[in-house]
C-alpha positions as CSV (number, residue, x, y, z in Angstrom):
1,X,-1.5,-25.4,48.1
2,X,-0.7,-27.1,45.1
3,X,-3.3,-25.9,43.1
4,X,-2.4,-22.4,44.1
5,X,1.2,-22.5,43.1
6,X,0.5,-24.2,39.6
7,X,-2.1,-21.5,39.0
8,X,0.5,-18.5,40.3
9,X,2.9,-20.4,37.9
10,X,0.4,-20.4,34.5
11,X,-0.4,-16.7,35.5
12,X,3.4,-15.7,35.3
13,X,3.9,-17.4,32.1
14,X,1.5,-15.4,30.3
15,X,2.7,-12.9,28.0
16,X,2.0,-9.4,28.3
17,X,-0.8,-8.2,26.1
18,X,0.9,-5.4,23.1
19,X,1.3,-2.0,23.8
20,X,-1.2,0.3,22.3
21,X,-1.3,4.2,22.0
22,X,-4.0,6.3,23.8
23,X,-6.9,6.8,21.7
24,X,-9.8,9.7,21.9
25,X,-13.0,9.4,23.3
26,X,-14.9,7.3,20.9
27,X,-12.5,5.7,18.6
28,X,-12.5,2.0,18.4
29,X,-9.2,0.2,19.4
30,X,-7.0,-2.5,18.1
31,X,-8.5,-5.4,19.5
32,X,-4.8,-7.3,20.0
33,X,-6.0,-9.1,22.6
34,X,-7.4,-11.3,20.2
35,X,-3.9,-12.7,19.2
36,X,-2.9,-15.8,21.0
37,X,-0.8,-14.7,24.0
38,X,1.8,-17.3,23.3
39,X,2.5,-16.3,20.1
40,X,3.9,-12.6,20.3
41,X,2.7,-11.4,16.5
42,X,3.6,-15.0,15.3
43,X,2.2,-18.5,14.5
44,X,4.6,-21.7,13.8
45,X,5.2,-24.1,11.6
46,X,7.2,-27.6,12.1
47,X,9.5,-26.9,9.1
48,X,11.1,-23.5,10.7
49,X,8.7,-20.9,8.9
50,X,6.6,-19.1,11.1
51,X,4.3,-16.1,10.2
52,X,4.2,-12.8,11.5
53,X,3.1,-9.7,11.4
54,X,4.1,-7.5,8.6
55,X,7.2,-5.3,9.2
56,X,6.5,-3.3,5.8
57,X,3.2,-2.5,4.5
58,X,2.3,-0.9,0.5
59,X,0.1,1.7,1.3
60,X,-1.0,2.7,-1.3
61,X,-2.2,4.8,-4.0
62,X,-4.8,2.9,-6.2
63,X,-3.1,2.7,-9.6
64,X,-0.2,4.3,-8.2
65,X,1.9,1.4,-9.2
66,X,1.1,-1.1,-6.2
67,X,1.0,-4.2,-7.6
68,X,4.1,-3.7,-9.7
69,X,6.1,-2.4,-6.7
70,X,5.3,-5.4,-4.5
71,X,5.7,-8.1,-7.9
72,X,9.0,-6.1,-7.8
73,X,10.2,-6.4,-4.4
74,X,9.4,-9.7,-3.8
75,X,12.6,-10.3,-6.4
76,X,14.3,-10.1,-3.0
77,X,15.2,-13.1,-1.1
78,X,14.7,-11.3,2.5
79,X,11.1,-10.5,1.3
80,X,7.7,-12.3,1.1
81,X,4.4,-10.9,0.4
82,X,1.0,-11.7,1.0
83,X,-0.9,-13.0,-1.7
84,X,-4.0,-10.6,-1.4
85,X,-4.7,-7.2,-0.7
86,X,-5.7,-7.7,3.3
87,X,-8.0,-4.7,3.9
88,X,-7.7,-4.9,7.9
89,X,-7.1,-1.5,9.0
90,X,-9.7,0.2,6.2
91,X,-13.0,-2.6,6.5
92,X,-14.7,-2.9,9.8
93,X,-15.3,-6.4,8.7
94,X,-12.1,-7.2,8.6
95,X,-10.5,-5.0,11.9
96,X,-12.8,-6.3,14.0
97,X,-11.9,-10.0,13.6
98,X,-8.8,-8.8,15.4
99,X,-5.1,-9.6,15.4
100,X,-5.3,-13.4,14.9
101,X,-7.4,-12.9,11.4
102,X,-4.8,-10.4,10.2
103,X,-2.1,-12.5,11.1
104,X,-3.9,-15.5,9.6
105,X,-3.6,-13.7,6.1
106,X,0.5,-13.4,6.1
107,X,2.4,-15.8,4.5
108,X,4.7,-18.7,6.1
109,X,8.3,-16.8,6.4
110,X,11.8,-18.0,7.7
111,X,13.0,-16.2,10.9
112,X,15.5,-13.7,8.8
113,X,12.6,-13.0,6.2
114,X,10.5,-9.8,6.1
115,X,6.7,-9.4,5.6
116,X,4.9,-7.2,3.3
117,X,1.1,-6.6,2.6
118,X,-0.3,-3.6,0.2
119,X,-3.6,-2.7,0.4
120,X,-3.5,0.6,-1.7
121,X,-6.9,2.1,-0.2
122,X,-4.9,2.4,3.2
123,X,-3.6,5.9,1.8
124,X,-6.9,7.6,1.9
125,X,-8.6,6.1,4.3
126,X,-8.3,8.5,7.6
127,X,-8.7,6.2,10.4
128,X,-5.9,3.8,9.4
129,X,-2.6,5.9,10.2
130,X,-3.4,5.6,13.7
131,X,-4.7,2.0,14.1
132,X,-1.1,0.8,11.9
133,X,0.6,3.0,14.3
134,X,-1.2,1.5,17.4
135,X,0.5,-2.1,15.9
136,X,3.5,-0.9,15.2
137,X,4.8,2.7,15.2
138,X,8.1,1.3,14.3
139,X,6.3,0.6,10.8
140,X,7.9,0.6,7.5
141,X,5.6,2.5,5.1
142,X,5.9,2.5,1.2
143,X,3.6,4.6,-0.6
144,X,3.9,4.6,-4.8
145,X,2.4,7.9,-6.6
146,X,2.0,9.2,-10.1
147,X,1.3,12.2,-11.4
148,X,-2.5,13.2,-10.0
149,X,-4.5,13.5,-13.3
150,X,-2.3,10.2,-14.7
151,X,-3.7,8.5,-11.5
152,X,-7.2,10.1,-11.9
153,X,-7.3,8.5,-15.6
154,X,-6.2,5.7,-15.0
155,X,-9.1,5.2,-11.8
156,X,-11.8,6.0,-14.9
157,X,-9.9,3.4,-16.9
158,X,-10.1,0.5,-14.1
159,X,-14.0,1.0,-13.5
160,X,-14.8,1.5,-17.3
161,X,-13.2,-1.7,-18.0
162,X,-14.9,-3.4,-15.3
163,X,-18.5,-2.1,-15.7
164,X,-17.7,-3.2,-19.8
165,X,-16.8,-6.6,-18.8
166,X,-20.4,-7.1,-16.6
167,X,-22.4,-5.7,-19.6
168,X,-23.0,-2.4,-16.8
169,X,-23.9,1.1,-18.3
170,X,-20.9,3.4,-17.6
171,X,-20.7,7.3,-17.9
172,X,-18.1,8.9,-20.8
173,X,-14.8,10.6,-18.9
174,X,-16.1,14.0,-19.6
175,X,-19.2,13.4,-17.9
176,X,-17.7,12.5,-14.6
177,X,-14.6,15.0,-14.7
178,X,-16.6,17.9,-15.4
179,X,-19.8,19.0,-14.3
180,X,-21.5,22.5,-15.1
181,X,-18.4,23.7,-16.7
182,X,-16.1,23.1,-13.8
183,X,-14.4,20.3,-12.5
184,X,-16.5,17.7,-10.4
185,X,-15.6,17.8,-7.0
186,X,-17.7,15.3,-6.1
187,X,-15.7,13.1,-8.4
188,X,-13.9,10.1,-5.3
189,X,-11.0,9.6,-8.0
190,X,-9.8,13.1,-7.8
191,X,-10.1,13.0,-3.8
192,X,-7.4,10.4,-4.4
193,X,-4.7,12.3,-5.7
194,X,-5.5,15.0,-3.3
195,X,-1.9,13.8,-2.2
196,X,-1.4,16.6,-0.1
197,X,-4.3,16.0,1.9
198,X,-4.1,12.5,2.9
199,X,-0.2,12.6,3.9
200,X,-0.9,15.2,6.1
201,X,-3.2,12.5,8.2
202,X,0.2,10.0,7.8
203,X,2.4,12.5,9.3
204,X,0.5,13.0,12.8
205,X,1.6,9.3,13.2
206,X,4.9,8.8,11.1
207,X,7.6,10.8,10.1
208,X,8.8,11.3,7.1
209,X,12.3,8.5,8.1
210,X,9.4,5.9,8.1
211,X,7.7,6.2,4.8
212,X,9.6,6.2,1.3
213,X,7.5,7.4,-1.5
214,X,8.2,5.9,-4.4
215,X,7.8,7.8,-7.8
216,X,5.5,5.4,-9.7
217,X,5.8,7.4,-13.4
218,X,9.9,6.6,-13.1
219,X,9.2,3.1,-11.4
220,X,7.5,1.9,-15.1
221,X,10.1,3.8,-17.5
222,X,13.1,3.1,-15.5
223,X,12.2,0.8,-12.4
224,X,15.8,-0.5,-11.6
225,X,16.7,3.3,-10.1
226,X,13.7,3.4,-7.9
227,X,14.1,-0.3,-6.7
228,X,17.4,0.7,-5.2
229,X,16.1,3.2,-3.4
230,X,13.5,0.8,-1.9
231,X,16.4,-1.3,-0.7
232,X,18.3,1.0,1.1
233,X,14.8,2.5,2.4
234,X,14.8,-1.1,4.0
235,X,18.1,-1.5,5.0
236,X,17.9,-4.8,2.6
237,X,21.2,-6.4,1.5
238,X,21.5,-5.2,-2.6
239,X,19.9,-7.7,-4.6
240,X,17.8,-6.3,-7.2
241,X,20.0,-5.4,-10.1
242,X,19.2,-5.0,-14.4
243,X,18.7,-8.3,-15.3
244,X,16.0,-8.3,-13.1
245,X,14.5,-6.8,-15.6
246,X,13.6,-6.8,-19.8
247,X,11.7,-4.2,-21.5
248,X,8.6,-5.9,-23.4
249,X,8.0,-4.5,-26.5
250,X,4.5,-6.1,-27.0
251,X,3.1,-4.7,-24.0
252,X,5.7,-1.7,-23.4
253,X,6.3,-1.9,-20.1
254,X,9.3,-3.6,-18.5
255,X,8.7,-7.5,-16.7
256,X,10.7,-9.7,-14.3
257,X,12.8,-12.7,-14.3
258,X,13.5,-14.1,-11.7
259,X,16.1,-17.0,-11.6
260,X,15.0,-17.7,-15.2
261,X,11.4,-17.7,-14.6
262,X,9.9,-14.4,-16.7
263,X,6.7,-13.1,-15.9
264,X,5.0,-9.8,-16.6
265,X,2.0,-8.1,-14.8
266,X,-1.6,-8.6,-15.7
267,X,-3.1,-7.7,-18.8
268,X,-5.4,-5.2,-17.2
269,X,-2.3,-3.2,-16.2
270,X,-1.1,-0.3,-18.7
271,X,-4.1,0.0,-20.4
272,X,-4.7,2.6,-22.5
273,X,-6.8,5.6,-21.3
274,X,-10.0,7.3,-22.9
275,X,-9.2,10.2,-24.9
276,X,-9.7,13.6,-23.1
277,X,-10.1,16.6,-24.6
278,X,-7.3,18.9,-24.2
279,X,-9.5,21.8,-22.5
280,X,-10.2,18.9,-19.7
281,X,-6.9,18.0,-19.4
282,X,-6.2,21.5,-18.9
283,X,-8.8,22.0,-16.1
284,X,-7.3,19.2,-14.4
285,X,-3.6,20.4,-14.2
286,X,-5.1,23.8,-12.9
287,X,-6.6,22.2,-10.3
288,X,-4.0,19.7,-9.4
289,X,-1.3,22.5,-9.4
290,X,-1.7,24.2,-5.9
291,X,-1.7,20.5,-3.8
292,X,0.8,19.4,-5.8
293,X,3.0,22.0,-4.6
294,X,2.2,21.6,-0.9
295,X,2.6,18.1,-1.1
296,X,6.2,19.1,-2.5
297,X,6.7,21.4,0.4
298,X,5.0,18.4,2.9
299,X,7.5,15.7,2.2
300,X,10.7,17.6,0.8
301,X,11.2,16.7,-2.4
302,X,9.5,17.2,-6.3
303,X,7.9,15.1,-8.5
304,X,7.6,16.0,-13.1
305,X,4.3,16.0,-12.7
306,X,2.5,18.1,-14.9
């Protein structure tokens, strides 16, 4: 009889496995319950901290502005960030470890502290929406854009610098932007800015209340504006303010200080990009025209993008 009540008694104490949202024939679920039932999205540590599942999560776009939005907020006191781009909800590798793993990956945070990861291929990836939503559909999204052929540039600038760096052959710009006269569809970094395209995937799941897009071409002339808006996005006690920032002229973009520590983003970031011929540039405006314009009719508002 004993043994029967204490194991009544263990059975009641267990927590309830998370909610999750129906999913279609065939898609593969969010396998919560590999998080430790006694922990409820958090793990512990003796000196208060504790870590937990992120309540705001960078989305993306690749060289959109990611890393300098999250260097950015992380000037707030209520905000932490993980170190590393996670890359749970787009790599099977990584989803399929589960709950624990992801949690595993967040920082150590004090109870009235916020959690942020960016993983900035989350954007265009088409199965994540609905596995971020099956975590949390409370989720606080932040998505950072620039203007499409910018973006598109600056994708040709990342890879060119990194195939340079390992002695790899690269192709010139024109080579991969246009193909038989016409612009390369087959090209993955124009896909990208499709922006148009890959919100509409966000929006079965979220509404508009829950993602902020932040406009990445005003974030690097003039980023106090823009981190404002973050804030009240957030509902975060105003924190950020100017001399959060200095303009450096060597590398003409704007840093942080931070309680008297300065520090300003890699070298990799605002590099120049390859010169493109006008007649190119041209073509790529023509074609970024029409989805710019229905991604200004998707989420409400306008963008100077060219």
């Amino acid at each position: 009889m004993a043994a029967l009540l204490l194991g009544l008694l263990l059975f009641a104490m267990q927590s309830p496995p998370l909610p999750s949202r129906s999913l279609a024939d065939g898609e593969s679920s969010l396998p919560v319950t590999s998080l430790p039932p006694a922990d409820n999205g958090t793990t512990s540590h003796p000196n208060g901290t504790r870590q937990q599942l992120p309540q705001i999560i960078i989305i993306g776009v690749r060289k959109g502005g990611t890393r300098a939005l999250i260097e950015m907020l992380s000037l707030h006191s209520t905000v932490v960030a993980a170190q590393n781009e996670v890359h749970f909800f787009d790599w099977e590798s990584h989803f399929q470890k589960g709950l624990s793993w992801y949690l595993s990956q967040m920082p150590y945070t004090f109870p009235e502290q916020l959690t942020v990861e960016k993983t900035p291929a989350y954007f265009t990836s088409s199965k994540v929406p609905k596995r971020i939503f099956q975590m949390n559909p409370n989720m606080k999204l932040l998505l950072i854009l620039r203007d499409p052929t910018e973006r598109v540039l600056s994708d040709y600038t990342q890879v060119f610098y990194n195939r340079l760096q390992k002695h790899k052959r690269y192709q010139p710009i024109e080579s991969v932007l246009v193909k038989d006269g016409e612009i390369n569809l087959g090209y993955k970094a124009l896909n990208r800015s499709l922006y148009y395209t890959h919100m509409q995937n966000w929006l079965q799941y979220f509404p508009m209340e829950s993602i902020h897009v932040v406009d990445g071409d005003r974030l690097i002339k003039d980023p106090l504006p823009e981190m404002k808006k973050v804030e009240r996005f957030l509902k975060l006690e105003p924190q950020i303010n100017a001399s959060n920032f200095y303009f450096n002229k060597t590398k003409g973009f704007y840093c942080l200080r931070d309680h008297g520590r300065e520090r300003c983003l890699h070298e990799s970031k605002g590099r120049a990009h390859p010169h493109v011929a006008p007649a190119i540039l041209q073509k790529l405006y023509q074609f970024f025209h029409q989805p710019n314009k229905k991604f200004f009719e998707l989420v409400g508002r306008t963008f100077n993008w060219n």
